[in-house]
N, C-alpha and C positions, 0 to 999 in steps of 0.2 A: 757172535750172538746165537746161541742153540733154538735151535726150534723144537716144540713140546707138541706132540699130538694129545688131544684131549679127547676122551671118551665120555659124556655125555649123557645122563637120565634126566627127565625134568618134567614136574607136572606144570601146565601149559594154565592152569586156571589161573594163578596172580599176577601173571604179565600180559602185556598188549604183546604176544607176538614178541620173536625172537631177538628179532630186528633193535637196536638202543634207540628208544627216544629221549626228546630233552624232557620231558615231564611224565612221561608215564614208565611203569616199571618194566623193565622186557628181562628178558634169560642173559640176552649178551650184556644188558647195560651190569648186572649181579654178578656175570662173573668178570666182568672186567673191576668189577671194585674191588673184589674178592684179590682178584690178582695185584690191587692197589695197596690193600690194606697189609699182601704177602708180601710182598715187592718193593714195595713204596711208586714204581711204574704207572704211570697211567699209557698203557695203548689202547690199540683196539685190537680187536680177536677177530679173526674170518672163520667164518661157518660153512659145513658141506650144503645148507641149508634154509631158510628160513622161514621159519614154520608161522601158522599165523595165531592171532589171539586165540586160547585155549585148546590149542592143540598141542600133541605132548612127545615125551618122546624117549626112546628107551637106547637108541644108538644114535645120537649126534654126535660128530663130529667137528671140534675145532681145532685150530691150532695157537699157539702164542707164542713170540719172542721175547723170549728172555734177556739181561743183560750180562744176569749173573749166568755161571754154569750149574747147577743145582743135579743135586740125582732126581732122578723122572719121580722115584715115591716121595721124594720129599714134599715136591709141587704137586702134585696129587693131594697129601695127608695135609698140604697146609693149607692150598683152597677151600677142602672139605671143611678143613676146621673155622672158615670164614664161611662156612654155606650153611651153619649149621640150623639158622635161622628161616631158609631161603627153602623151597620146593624144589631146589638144582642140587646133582651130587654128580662128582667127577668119580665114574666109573677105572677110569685106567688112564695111565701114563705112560707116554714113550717119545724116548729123544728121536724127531722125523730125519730120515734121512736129504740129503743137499736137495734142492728144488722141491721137495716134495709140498704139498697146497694141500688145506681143508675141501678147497672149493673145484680147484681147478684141476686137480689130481683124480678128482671122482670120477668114476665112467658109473656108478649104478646108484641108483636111491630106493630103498623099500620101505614101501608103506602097509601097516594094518588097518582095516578100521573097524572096529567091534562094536556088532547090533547087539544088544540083549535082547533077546528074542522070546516073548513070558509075560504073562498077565501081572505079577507084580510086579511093582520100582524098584531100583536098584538103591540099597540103603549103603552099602559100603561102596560099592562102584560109582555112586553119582555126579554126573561132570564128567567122567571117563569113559564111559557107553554111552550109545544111542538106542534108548528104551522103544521098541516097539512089540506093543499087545499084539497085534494081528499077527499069525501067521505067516510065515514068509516061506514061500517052494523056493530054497536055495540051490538046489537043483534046474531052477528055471533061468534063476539068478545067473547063474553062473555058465550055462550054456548062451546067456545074451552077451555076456562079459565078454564072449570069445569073440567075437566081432570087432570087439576093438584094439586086437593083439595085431601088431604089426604099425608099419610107417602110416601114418594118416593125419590130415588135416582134425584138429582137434578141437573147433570152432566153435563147435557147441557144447563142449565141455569148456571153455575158457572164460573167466572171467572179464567183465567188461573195463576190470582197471587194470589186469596182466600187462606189463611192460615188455614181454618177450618179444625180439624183432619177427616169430616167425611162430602162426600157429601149427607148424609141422614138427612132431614129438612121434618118436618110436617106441609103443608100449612091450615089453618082453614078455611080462607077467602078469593076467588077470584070472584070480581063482576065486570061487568063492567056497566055502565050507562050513557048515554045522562042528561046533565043537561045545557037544553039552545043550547048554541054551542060553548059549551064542550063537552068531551066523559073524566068523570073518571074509573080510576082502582082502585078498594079498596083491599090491601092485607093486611092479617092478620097472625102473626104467635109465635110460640115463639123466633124464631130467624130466620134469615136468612144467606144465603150466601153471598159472596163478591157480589157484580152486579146484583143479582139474579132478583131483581125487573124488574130493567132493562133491562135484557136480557128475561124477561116473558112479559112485555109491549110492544119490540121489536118485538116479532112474534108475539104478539097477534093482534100488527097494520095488522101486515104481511095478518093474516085473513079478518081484517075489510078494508083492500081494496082488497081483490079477487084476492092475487096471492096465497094464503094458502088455502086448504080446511080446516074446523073444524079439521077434524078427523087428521089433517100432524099436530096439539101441543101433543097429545096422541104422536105421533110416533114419535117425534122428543125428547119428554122426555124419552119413553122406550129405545130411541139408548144408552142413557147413554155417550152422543159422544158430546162436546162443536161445533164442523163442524157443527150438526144439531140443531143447533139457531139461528134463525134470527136476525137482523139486532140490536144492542145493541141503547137503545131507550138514547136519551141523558138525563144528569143530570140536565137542565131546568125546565122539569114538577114534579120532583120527590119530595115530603113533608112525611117528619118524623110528623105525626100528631096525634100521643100518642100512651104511655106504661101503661100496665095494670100490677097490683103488687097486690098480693094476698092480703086480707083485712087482 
């Protein structure tokens, strides 16, 4: 039974979240039909990921077992051709090599999250950025970001529904950057917690308009205290934009 790695785009706005539920629409539950109506198969798909309602993503990764052995484009070209309806499109295809896992193969996940940053709405971007008028010193941003680079207890970024056994996550990557009028956040890790993104893009705005000093994301992570996070940034600007799997 050949295993298929799946390469992943998908705007986040018409599903609850990745995850298949019995009644609401998600990305896994669309393309597991996708692969239903290819196939005639009902499985299930494992994810390097799963993102939550309206967040979106430009590198997920899945995988799926097949019964038949099929060429990697054909399963590609014939998903797509079930997606056509759908806000999901399979980027690439490839036969996974023996053991290899969506989920458990990962050692890296990167996240974007994009502020528009600009006195007018975003009229073609909308649902996809996080509009804010004010000003933001990304520069202020992004030197409080550095605080939270390294092993640490992640408590106050963590969400109070996260099922993780352990709020201890090792961040690689926190940058922030002006491109244009935008302000991205780049995070890098091997894993994350429920929200975490989001609730570390949340203060980190918190600094880039001047109600945070730098130095209050240091202090608000050693509280080890969910009270001490800023404002949970929404799932509009958030992009799953690729998993790194050891060669």
């Amino acid at each position: 039974m050949p295993r298929y790695r799946l390469l992943v785009e998908y705007d986040g706005r018409p599903y609850s979240g990745f995850q298949a539920q019995a009644t609401l629409p998600s990305v896994q539950g669309t393309i597991e039909a996708a692969v239903k109506a290819f196939s005639g198969q009902e499985l299930r798909i494992a994810a390097a990921g799963r993102t939550d309602t309206g967040v979106h993503a430009t590198g997920q990764v899945v995988h799926v077992d097949l019964e038949r052995d099929w060429p990697a484009q054909t399963v590609m070209n014939a998903l797509n051709a079930h997606l056509t309806r759908e806000a999901v499109s399979i980027l690439d295809a490839t036969i996974a090599p023996e053991g290899w896992h969506a989920r458990f193969s990962a050692n890296e996940r990167r996240y974007l999250y994009r502020i528009l940053n600009r006195r007018a709405p975003p009229a073609l971007d909308k649902g996809k950025v996080w509009h804010m008028k004010k000003d933001l010193d990304h520069e202020a941003m992004h030197a409080a970001a550095q605080a939270l680079i390294g092993l640490h207890d992640f408590t106050t970024f963590r969400d109070m529904h996260c099922q993780a056994q352990s709020p201890l996550k090792t961040l690689d990557v926190a940058r922030v950057r002006r491109v244009g009028e935008e302000i991205h956040l780049d995070f890098e890790a091997r894993s994350f917690l429920h929200r975490q993104v989001r609730s570390m893009t949340g203060t980190l705005v918190e600094v880039g308009a001047g109600r945070w000093a730098v130095d209050d994301v240091r202090k608000a992570l050693e509280a080890r205290d969910r009270r001490a996070c800023g404002p949970v940034a929404p799932a509009d600007g958030l992009y799953l934009v690729g998993v790194g799997y050891e060669a």
